[in-house]
Biopython code that builds the backbone (N, CA, C, O; Angstrom):
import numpy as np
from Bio.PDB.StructureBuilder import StructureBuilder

atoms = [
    (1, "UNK", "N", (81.667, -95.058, -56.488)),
    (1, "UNK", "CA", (80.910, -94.095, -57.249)),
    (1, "UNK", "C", (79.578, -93.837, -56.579)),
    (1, "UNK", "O", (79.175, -94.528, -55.643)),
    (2, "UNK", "N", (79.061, -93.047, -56.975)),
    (2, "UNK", "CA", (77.696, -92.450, -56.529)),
    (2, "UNK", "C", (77.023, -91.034, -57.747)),
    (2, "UNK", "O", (77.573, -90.339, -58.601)),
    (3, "UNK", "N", (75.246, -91.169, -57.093)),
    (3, "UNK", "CA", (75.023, -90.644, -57.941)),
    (3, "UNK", "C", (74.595, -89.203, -57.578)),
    (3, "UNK", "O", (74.236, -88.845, -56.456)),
    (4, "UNK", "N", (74.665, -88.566, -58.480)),
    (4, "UNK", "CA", (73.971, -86.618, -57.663)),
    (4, "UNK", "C", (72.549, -86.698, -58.387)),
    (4, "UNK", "O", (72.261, -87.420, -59.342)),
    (5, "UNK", "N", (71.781, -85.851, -57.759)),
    (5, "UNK", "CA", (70.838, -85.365, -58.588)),
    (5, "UNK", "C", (69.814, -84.422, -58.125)),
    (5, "UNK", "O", (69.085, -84.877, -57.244)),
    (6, "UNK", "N", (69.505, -82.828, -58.626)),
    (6, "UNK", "CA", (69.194, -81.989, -58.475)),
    (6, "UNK", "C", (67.795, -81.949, -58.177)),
    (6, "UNK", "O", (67.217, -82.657, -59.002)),
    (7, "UNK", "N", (66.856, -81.349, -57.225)),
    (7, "UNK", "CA", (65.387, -81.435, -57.003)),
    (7, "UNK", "C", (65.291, -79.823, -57.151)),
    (7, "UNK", "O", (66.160, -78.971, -56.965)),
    (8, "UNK", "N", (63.789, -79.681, -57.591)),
    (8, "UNK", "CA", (63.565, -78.444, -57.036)),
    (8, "UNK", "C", (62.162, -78.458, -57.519)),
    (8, "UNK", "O", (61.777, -79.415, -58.190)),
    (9, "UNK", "N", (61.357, -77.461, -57.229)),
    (9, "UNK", "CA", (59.517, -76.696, -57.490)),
    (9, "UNK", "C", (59.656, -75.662, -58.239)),
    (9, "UNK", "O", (60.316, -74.680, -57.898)),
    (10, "UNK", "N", (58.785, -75.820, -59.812)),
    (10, "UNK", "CA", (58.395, -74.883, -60.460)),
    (10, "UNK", "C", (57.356, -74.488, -60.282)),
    (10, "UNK", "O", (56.651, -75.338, -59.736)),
    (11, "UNK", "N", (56.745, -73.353, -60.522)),
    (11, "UNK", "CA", (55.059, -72.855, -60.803)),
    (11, "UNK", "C", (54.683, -72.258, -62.011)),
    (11, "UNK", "O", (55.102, -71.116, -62.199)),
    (12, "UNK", "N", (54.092, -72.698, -62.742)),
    (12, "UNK", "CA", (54.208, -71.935, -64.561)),
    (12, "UNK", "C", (55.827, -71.677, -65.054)),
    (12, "UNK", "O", (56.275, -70.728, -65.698)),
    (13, "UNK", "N", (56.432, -72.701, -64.590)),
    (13, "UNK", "CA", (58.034, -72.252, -65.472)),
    (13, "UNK", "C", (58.585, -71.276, -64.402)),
    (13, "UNK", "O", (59.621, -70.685, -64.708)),
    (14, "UNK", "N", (58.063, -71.037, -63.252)),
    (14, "UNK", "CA", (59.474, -69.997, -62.292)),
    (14, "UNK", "C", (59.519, -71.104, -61.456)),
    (14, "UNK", "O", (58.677, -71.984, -61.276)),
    (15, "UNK", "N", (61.032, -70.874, -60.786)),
    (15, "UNK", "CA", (61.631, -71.645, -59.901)),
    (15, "UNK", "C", (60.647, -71.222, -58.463)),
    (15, "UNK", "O", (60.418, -70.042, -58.194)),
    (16, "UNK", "N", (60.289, -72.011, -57.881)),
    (16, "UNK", "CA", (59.503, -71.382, -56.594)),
    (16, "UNK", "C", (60.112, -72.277, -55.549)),
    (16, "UNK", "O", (59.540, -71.871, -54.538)),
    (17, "UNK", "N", (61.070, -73.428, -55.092)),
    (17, "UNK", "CA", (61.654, -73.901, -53.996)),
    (17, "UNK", "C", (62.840, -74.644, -54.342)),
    (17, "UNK", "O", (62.396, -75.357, -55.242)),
    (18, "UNK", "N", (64.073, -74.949, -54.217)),
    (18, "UNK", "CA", (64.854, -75.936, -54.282)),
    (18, "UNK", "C", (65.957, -75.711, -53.180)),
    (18, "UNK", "O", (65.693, -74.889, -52.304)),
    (19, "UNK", "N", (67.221, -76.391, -53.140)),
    (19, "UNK", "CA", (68.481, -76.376, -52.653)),
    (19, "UNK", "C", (69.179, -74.907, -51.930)),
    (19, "UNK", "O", (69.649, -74.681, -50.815)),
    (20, "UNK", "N", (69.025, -74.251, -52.893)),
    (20, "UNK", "CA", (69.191, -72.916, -52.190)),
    (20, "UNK", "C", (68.158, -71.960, -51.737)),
    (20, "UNK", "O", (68.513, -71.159, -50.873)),
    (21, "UNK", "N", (67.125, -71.911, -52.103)),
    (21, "UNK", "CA", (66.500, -71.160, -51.068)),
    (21, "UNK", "C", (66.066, -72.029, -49.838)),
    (21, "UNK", "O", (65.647, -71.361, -48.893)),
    (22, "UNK", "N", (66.082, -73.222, -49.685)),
    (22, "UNK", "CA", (66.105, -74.265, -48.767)),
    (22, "UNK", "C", (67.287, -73.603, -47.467)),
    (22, "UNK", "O", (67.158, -73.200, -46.311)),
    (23, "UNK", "N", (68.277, -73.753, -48.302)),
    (23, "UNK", "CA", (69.639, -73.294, -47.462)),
    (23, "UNK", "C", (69.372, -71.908, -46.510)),
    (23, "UNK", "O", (69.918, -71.645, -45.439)),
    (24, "UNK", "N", (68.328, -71.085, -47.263)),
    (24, "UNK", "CA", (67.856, -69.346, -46.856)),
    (24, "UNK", "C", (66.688, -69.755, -46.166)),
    (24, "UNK", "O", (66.251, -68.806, -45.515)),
    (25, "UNK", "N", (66.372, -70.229, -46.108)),
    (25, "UNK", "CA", (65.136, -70.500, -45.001)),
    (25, "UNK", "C", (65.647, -71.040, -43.507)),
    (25, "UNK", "O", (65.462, -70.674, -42.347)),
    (26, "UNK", "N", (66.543, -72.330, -44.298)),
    (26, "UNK", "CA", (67.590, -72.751, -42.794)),
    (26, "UNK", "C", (68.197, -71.734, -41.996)),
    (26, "UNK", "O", (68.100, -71.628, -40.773)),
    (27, "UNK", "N", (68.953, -70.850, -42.927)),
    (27, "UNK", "CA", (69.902, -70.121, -42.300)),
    (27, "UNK", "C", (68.805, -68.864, -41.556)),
    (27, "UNK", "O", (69.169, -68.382, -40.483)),
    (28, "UNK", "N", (67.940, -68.552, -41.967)),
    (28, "UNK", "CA", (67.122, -67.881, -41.122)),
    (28, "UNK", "C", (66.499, -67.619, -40.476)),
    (28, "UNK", "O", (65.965, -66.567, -40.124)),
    (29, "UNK", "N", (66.466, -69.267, -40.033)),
    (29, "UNK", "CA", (65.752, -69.582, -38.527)),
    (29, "UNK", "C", (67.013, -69.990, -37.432)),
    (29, "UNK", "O", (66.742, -70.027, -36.232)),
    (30, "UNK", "N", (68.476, -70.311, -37.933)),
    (30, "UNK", "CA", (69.401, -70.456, -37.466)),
    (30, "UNK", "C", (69.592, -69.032, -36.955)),
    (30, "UNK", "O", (69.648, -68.814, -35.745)),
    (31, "UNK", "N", (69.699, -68.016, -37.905)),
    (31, "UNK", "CA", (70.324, -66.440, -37.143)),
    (31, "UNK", "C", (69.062, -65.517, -36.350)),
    (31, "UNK", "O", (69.243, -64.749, -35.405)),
    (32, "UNK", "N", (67.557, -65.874, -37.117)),
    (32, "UNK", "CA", (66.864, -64.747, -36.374)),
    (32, "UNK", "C", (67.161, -63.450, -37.311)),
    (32, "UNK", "O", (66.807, -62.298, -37.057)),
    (33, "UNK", "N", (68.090, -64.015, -38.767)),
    (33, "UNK", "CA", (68.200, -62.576, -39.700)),
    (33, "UNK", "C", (68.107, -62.636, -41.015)),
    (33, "UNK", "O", (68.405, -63.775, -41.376)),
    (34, "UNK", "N", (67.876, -62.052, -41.771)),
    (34, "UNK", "CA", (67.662, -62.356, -43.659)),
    (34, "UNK", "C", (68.796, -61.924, -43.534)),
    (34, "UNK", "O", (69.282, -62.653, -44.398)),
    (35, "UNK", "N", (69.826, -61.217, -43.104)),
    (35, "UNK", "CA", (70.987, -60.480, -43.150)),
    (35, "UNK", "C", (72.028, -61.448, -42.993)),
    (35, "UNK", "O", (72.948, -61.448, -43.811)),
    (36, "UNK", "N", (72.011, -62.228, -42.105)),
    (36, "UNK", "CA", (73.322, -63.120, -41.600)),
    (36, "UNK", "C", (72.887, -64.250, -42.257)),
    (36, "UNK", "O", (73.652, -65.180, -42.513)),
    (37, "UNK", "N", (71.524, -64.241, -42.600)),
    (37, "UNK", "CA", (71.056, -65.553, -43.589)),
    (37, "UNK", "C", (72.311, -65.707, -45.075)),
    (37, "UNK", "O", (73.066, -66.546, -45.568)),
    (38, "UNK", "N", (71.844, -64.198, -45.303)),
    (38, "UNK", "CA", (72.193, -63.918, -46.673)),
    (38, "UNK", "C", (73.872, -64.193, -46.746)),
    (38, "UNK", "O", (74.317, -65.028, -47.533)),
    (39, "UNK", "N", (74.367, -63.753, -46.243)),
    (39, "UNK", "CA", (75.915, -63.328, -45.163)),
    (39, "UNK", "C", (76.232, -64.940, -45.841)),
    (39, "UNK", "O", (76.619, -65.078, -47.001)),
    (40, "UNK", "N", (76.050, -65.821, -45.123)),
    (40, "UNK", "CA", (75.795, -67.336, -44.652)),
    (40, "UNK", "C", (76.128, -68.466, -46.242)),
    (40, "UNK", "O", (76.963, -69.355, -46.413)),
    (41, "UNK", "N", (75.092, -67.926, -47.130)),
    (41, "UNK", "CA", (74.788, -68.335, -48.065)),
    (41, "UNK", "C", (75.626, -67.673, -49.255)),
    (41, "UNK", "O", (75.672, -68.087, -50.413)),
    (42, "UNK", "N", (76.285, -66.545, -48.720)),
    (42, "UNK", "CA", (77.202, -66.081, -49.975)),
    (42, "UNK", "C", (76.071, -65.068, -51.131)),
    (42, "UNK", "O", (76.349, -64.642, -52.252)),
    (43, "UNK", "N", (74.800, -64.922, -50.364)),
    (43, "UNK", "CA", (74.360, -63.836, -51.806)),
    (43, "UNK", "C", (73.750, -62.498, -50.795)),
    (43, "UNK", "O", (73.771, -62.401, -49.568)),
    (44, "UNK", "N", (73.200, -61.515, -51.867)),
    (44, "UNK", "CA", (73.093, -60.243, -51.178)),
    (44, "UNK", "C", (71.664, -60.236, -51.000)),
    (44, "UNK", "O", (70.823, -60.807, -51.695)),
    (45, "UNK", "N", (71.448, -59.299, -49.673)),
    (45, "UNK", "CA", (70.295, -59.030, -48.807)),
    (45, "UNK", "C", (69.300, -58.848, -49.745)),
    (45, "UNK", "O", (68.120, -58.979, -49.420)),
    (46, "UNK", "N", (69.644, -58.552, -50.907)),
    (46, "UNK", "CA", (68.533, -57.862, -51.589)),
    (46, "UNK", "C", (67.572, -59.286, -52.167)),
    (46, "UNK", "O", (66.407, -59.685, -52.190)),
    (47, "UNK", "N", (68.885, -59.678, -52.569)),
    (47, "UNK", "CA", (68.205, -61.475, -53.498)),
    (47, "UNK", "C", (67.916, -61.941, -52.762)),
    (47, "UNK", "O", (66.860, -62.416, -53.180)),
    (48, "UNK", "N", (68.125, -62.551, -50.893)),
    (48, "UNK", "CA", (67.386, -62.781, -50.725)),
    (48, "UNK", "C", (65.729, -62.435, -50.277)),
    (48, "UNK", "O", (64.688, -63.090, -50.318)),
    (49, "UNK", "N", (66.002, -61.392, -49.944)),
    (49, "UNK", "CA", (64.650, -60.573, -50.150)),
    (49, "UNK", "C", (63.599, -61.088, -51.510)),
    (49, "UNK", "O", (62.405, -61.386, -51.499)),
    (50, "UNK", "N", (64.294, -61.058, -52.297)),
    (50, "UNK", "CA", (63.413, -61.442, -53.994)),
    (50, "UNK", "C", (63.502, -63.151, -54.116)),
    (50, "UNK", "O", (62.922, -63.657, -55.077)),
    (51, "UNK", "N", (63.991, -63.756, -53.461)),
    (51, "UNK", "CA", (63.764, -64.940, -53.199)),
    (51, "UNK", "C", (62.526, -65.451, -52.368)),
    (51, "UNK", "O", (61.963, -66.541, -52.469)),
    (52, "UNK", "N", (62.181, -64.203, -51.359)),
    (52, "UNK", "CA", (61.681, -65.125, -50.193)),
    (52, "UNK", "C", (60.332, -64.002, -50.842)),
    (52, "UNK", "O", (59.283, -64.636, -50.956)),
    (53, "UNK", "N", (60.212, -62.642, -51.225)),
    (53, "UNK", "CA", (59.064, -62.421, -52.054)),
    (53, "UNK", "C", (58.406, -63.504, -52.879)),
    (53, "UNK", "O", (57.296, -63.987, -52.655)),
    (54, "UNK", "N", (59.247, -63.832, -53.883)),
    (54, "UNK", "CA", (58.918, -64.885, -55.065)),
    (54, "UNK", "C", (58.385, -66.222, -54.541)),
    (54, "UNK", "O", (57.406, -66.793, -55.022)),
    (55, "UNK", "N", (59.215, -66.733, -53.373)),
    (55, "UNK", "CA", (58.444, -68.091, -53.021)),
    (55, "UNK", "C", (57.483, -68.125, -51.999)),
    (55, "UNK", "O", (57.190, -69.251, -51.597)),
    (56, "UNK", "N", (56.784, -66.932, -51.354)),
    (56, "UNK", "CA", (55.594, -66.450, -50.662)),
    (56, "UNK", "C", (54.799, -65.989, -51.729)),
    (56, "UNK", "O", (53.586, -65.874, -51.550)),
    (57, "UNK", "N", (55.259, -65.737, -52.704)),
    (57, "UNK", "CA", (54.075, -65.226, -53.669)),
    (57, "UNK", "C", (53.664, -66.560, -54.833)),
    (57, "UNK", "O", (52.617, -66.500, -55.477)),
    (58, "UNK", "N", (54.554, -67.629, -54.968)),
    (58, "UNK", "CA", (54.267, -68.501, -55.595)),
    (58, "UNK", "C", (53.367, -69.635, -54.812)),
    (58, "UNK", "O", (52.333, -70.108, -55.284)),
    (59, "UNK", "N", (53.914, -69.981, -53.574)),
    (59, "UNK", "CA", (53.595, -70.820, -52.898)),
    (59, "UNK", "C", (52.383, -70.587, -52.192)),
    (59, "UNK", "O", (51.624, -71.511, -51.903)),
    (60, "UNK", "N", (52.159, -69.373, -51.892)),
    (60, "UNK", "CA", (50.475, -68.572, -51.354)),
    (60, "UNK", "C", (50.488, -68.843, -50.077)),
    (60, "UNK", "O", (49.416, -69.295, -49.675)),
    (61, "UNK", "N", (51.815, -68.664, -48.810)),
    (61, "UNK", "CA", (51.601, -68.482, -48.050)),
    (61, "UNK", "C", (52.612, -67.804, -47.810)),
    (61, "UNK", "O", (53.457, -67.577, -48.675)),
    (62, "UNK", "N", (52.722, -67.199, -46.118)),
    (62, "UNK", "CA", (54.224, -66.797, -45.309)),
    (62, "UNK", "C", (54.773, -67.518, -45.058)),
    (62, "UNK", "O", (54.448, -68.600, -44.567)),
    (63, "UNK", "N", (56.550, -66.810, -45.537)),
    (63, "UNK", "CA", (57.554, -67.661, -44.998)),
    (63, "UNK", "C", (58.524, -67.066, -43.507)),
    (63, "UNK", "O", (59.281, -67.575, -42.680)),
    (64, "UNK", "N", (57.862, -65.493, -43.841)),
    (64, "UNK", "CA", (59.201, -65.185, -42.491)),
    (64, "UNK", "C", (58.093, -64.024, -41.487)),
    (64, "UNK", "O", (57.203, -63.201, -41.704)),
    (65, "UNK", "N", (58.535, -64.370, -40.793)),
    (65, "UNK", "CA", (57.838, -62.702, -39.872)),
    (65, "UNK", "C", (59.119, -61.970, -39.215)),
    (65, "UNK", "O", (59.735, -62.421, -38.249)),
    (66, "UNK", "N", (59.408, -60.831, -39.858)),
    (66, "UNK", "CA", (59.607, -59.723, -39.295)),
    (66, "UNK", "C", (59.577, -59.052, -38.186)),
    (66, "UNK", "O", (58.551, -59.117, -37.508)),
    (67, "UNK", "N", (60.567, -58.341, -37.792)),
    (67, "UNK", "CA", (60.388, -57.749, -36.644)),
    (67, "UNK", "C", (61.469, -56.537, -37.096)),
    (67, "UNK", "O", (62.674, -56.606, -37.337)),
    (68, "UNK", "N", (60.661, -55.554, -37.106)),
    (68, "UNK", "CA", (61.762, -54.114, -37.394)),
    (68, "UNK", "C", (62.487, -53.737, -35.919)),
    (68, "UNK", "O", (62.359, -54.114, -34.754)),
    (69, "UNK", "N", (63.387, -52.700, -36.708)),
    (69, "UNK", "CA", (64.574, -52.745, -35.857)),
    (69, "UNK", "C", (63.977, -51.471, -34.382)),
    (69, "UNK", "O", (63.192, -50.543, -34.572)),
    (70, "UNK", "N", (64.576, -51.793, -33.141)),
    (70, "UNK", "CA", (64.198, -51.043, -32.229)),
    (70, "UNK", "C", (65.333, -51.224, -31.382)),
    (70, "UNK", "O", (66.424, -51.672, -31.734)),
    (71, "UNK", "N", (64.946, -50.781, -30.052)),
    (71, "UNK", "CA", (66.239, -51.083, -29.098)),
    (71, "UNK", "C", (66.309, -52.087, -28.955)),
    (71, "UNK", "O", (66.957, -52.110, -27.908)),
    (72, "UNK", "N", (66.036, -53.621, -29.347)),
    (72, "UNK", "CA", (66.458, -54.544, -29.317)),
    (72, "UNK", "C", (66.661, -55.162, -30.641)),
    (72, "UNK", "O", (66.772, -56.375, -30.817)),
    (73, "UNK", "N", (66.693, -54.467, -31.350)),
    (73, "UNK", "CA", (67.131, -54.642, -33.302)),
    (73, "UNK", "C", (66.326, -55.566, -33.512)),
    (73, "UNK", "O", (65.607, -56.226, -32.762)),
    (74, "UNK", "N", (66.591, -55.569, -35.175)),
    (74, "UNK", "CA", (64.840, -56.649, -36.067)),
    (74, "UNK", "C", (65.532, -57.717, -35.620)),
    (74, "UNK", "O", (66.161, -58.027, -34.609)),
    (75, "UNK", "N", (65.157, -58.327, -36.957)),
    (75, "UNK", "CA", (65.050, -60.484, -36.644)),
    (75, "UNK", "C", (64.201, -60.399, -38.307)),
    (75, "UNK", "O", (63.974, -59.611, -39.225)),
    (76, "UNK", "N", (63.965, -61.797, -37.885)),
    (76, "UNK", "CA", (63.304, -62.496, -38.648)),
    (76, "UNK", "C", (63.099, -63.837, -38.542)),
    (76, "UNK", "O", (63.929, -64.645, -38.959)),
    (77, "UNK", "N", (62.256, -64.097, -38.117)),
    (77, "UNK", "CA", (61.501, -65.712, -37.522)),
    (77, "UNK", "C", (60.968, -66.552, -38.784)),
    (77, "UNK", "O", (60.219, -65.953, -39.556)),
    (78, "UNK", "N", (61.249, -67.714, -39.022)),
    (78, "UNK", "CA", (60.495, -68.758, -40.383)),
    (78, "UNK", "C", (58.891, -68.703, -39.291)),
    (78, "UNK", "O", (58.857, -68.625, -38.063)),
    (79, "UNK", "N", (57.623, -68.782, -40.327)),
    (79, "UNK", "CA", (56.489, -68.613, -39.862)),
    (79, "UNK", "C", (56.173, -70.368, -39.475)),
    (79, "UNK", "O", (57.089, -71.150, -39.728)),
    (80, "UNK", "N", (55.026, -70.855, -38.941)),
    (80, "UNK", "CA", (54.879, -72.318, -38.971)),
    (80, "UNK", "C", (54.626, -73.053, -40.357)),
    (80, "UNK", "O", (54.816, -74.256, -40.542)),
    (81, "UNK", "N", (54.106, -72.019, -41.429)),
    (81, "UNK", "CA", (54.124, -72.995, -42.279)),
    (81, "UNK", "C", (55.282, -72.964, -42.971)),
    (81, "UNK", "O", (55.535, -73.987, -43.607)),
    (82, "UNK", "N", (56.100, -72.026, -43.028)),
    (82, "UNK", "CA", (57.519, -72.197, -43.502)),
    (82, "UNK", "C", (58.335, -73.372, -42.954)),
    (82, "UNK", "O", (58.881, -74.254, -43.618)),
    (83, "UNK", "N", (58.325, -73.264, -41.978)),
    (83, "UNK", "CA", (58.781, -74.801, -40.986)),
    (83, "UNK", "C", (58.294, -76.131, -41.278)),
    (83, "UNK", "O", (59.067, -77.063, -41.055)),
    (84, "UNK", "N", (56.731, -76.468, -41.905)),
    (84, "UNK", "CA", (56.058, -77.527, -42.290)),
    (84, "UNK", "C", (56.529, -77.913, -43.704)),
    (84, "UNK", "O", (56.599, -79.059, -44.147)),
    (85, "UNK", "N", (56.833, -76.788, -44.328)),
    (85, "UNK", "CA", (56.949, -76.784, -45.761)),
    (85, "UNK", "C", (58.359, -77.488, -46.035)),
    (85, "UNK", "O", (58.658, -78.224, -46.975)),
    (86, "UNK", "N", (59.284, -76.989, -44.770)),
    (86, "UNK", "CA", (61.004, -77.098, -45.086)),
    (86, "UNK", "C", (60.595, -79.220, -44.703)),
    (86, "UNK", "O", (61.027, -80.098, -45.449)),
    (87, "UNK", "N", (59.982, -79.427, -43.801)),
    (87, "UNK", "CA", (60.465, -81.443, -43.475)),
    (87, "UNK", "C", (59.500, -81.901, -44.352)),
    (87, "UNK", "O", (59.492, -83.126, -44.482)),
    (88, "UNK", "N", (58.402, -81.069, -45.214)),
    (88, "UNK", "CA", (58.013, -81.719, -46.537)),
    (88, "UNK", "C", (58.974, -82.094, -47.372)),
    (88, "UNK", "O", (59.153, -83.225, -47.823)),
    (89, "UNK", "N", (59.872, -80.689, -47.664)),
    (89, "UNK", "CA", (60.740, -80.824, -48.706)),
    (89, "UNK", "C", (61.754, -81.924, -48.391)),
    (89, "UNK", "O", (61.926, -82.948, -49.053)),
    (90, "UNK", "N", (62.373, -81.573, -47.327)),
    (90, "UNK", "CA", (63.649, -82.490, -46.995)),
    (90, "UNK", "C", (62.953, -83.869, -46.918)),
    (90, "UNK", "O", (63.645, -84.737, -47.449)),
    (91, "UNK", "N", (61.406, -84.470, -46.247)),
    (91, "UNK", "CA", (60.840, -85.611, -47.063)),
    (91, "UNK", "C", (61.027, -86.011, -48.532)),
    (91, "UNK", "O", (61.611, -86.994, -48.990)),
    (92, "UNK", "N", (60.547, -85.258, -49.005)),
    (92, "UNK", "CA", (60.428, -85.221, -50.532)),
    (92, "UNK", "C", (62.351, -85.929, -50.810)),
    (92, "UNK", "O", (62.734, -87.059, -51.114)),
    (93, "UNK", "N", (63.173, -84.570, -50.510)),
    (93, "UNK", "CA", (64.445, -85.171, -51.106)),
    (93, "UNK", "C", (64.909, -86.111, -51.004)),
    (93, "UNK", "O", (65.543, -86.669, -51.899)),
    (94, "UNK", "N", (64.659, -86.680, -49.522)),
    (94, "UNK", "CA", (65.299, -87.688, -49.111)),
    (94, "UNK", "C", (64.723, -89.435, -49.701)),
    (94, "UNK", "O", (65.298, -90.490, -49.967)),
    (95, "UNK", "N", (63.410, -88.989, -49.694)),
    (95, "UNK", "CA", (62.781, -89.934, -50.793)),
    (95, "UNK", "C", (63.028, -90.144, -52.282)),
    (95, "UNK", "O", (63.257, -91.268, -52.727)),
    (96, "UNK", "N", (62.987, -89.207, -52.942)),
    (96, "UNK", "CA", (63.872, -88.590, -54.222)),
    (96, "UNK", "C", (65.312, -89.602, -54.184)),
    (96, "UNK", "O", (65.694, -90.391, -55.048)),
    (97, "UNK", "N", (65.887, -89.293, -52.975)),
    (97, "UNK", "CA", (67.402, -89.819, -53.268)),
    (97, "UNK", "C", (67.496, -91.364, -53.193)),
    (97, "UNK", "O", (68.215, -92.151, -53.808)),
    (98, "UNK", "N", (66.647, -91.532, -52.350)),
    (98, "UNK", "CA", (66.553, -92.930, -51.915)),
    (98, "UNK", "C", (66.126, -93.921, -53.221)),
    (98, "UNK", "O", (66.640, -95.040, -53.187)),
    (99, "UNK", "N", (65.320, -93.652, -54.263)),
    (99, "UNK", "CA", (64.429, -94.012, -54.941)),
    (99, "UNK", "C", (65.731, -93.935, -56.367)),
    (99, "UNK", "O", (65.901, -94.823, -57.203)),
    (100, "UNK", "N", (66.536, -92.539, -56.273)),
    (100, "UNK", "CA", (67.686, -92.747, -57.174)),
    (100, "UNK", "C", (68.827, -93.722, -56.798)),
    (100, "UNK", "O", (69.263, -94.443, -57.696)),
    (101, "UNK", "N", (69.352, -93.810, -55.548)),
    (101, "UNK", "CA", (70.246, -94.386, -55.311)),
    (101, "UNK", "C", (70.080, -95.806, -55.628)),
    (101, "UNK", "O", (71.059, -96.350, -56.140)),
    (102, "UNK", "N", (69.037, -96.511, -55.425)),
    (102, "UNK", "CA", (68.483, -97.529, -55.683)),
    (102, "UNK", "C", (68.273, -98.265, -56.722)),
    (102, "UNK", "O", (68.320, -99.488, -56.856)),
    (103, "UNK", "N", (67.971, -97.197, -57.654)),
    (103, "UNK", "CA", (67.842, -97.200, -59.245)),
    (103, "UNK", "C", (69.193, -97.524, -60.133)),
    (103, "UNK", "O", (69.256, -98.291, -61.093)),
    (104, "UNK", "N", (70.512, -96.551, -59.426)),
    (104, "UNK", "CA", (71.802, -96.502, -60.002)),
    (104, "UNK", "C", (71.915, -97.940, -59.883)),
    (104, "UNK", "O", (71.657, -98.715, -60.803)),
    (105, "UNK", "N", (72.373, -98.337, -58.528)),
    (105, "UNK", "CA", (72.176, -99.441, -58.135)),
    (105, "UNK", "C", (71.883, -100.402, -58.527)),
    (105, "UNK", "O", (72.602, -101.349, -58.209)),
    (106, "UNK", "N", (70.955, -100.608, -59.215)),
    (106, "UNK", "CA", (70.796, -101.670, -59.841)),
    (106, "UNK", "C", (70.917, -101.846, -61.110)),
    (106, "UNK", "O", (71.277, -102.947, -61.526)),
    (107, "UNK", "N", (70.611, -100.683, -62.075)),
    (107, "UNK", "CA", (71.325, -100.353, -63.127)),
    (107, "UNK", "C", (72.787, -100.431, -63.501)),
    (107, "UNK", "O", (73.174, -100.805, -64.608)),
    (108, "UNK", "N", (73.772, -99.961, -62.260)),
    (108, "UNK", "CA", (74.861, -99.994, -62.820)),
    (108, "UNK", "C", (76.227, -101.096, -62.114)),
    (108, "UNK", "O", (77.458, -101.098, -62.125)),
    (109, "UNK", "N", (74.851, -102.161, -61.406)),
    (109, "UNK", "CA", (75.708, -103.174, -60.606)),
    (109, "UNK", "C", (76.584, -103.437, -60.746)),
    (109, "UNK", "O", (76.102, -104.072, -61.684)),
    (110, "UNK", "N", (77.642, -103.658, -60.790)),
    (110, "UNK", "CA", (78.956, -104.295, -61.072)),
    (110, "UNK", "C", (79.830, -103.857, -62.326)),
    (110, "UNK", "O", (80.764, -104.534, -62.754)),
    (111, "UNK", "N", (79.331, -102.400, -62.972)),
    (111, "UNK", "CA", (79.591, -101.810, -63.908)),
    (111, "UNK", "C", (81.174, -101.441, -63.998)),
    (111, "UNK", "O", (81.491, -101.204, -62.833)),
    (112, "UNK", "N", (81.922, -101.335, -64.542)),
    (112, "UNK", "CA", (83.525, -100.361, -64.208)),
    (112, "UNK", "C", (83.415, -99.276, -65.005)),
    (112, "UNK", "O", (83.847, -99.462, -66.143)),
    (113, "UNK", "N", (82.806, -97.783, -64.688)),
    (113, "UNK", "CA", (82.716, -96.629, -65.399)),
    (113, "UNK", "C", (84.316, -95.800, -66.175)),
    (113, "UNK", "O", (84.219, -94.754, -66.817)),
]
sb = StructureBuilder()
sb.init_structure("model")
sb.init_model(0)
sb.init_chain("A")
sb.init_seg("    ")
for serial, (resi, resn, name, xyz) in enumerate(atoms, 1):
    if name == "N":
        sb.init_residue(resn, " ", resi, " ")
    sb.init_atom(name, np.array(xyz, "f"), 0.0, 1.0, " ", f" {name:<3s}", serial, name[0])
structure = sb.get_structure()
C-alpha cells in the first residue's frame, strides 16, 4: 500500500499553482510552445493561456516569453523565474511527500487495510 496526496497554492481562495499547471510549464519549456504544451497535457490553447494569465497575475511575476510568429514561427520560452519557481515547487512536493510517507508509516505499521 501507499499513500497519495494532492499539493497545490491558493491566493484569496483561487488556485494559483499545483500538479497541472506544473505539468504546462514543463511541457513548455520541453516544446518551445503553449500549443504543443497544451496538445501534451490534453487541454485547449485557450485554458492554457488563462492558466498561465492567472498564475502571472497571482504570483506577480513572468512565466513565459513569447516570441510571435515570423519566418521562423513563435515559441515560447519559461522566463528565469518561472524556472526558479518550478525546483521550489517540486522542493516543496517532494518534501510534502516525504514528510507524508513517513507519517503513513508509522501510523499504519503493520496495519492489514
Amino acid at each position: 500500500m501507499e499513500i497519495k496526496s494532492k499539493l497545490w497554492i491558493e491566493s484569496e481562495g483561487k488556485p494559483v499553482f499545483g500538479r497541472g499547471r506544473r505539468f504546462l510549464l514543463e511541457a513548455i519549456g520541453r516544446h518551445g510552445s503553449i500549443n504543443q504544451a497544451a496538445k501534451e497535457i490534453n487541454i485547449s490553447y485557450r485554458k492554457a493561456w488563462g492558466y498561465i494569465r492567472a498564475m502571472e497575475e497571482r504570483l506577480g511575476f513572468k512565466l513565459i516569453e513569447r516570441q510571435t510568429g515570423g519566418k521562423n514561427g513563435g515559441g515560447a520560452t519559461l522566463t528565469e523565474e518561472a524556472d526558479r519557481f518550478l525546483r521550489k515547487y517540486e522542493e516543496l512536493e517532494m518534501g510534502i511527500r516525504e514528510i507524508v510517507d513517513e507519517k503513513f508509516v508509522r501510523i499504519f505499521k503493520g496495519d492489514r487495510l
